[in-house]
C-alpha positions as CSV (number, residue, x, y, z in Angstrom):
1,X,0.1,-25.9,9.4
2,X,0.2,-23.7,6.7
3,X,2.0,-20.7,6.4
4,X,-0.1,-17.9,6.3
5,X,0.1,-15.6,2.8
6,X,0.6,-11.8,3.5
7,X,-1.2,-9.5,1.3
8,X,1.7,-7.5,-1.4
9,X,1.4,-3.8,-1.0
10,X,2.3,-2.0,-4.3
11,X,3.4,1.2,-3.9
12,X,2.8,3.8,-7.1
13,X,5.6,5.0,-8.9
14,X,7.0,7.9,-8.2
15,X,9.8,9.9,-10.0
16,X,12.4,12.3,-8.9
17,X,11.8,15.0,-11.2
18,X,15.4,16.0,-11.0
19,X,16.6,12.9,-11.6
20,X,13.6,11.3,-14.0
21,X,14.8,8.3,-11.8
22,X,11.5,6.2,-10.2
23,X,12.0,7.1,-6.3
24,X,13.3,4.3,-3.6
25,X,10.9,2.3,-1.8
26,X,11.5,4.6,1.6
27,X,11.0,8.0,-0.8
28,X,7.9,6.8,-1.9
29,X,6.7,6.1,1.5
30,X,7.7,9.8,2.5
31,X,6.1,10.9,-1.0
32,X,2.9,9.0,0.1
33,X,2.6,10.2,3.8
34,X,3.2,13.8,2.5
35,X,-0.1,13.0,-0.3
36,X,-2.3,11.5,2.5
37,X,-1.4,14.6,4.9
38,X,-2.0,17.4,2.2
39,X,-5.4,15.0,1.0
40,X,-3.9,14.2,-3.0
41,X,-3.9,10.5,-4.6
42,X,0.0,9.8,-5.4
43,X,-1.5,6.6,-7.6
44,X,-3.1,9.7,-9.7
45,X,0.4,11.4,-10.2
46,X,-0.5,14.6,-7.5
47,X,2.9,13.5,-6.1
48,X,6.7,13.7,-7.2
49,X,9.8,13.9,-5.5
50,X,12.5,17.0,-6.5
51,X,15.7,16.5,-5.0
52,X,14.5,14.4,-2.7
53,X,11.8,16.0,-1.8
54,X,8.2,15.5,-1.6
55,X,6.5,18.2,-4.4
56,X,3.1,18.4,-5.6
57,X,2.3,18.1,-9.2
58,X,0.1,20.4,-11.4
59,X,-2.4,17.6,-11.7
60,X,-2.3,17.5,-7.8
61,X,-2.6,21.3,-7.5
62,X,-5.8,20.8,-9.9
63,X,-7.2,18.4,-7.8
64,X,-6.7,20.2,-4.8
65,X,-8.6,23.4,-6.5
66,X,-11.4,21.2,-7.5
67,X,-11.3,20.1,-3.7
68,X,-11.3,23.7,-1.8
69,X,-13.1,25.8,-4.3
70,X,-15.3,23.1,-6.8
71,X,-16.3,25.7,-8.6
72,X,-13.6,27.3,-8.8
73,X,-12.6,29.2,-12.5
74,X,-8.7,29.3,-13.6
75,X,-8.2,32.2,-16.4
76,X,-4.6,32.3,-17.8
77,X,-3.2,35.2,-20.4
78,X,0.3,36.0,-21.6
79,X,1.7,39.4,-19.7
80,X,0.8,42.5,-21.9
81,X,3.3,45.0,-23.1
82,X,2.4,47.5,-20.7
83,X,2.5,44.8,-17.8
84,X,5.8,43.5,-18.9
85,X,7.8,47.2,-19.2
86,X,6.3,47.8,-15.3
87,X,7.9,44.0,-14.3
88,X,11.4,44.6,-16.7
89,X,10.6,41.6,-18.4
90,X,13.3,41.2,-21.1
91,X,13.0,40.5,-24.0
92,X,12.9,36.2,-24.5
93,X,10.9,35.6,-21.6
94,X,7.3,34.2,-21.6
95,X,5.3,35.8,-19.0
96,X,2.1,34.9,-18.1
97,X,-0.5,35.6,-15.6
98,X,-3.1,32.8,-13.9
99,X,-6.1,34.2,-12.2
100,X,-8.5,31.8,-9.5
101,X,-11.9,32.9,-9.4
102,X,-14.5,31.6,-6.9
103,X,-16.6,30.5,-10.3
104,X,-17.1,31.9,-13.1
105,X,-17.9,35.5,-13.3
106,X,-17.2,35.4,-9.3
107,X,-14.6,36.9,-6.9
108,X,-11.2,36.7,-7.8
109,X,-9.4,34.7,-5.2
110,X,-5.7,34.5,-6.5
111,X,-3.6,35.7,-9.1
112,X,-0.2,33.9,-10.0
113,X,2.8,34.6,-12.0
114,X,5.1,32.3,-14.1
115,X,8.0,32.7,-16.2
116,X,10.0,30.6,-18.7
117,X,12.8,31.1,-21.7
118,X,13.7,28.4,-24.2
119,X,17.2,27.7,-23.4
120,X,16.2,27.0,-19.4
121,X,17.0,23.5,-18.6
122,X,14.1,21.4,-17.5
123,X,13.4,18.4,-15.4
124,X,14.1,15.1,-17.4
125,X,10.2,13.9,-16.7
126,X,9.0,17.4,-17.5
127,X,5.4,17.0,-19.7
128,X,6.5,20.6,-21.2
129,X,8.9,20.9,-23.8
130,X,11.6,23.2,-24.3
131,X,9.7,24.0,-27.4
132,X,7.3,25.5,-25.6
133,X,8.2,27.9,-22.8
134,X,5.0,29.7,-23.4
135,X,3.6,26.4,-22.0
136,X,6.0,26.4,-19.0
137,X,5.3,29.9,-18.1
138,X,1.6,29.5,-17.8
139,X,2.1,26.6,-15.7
140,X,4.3,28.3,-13.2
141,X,1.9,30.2,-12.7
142,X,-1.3,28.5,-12.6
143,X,0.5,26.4,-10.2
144,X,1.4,30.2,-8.5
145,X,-2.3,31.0,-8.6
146,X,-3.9,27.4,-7.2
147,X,-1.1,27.6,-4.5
148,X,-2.6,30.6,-2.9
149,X,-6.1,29.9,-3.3
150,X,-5.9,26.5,-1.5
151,X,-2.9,27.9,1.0
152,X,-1.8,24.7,2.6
């Protein structure tokens, strides 16, 4: 009789962001029950781990904008001088501001916040370099913005 051949599973890879360490098989199995629960593709990157824990990506928080709101417009800008006295923004830190908007020229549905300076450490698989904390800041807070518009 032969021995019946089992289909192999491959499970995506996955990093620790705190780490920059590909996640063990049972964290990736967390990682991917957290994905198919909050409806992002871990094969796609939506899905990291930080510190253990499961953590969405930008590219997920994208996709899950694209999902809730299809039309959905995110405007970014760096803080103004005026906006930046009222906050007490020092002096070295990027500040910028991300706005969701049902579509283009529609309702504003979120605004988000995000900060960075150069020396700030960053994650060792972080896509933004300490080169550019400009970069960094507008991420935080297009991820600030997206977060409250879809509220999981």
């Amino acid at each position: 009789m032969a021995e019946e051949q089992k289909e192999k599973v491959y499970l995506p890879i996955i990093y620790d962001a705190s780490t920059g360490k590909p996640a063990l098989p049972e964290e990736i199995r967390l990682a991917i029950l957290f994905a198919d629960e909050i409806g992002v593709k871990p094969e796609r990157g939506h899905v990291c781990l930080y510190f253990g824990k499961p953590w969405i990506t930008i590219e997920g928080w994208y996709f899950l904008l694209r999902k809730y709101w299809p039309k959905a417009c995110l405007k970014t800008r760096p803080l103004d001088i005026n906006e930046r006295g009222r906050a007490n923004i020092p002096e070295g830190v990027d500040a910028w501001v991300a706005e969701v908007y049902t579509e283009e020229g529609g309702k504003l549905l979120s605004m988000g916040y995000g900060y960075a300076r150069q020396e700030e450490p960053l994650a060792p698989k972080s896509t933004v370099e300490t080169r550019w904390p400009w970069r960094l800041a507008e991420k935080r807070a297009e991820e600030d913005a997206i977060r409250k518009a879809v509220g999981l």
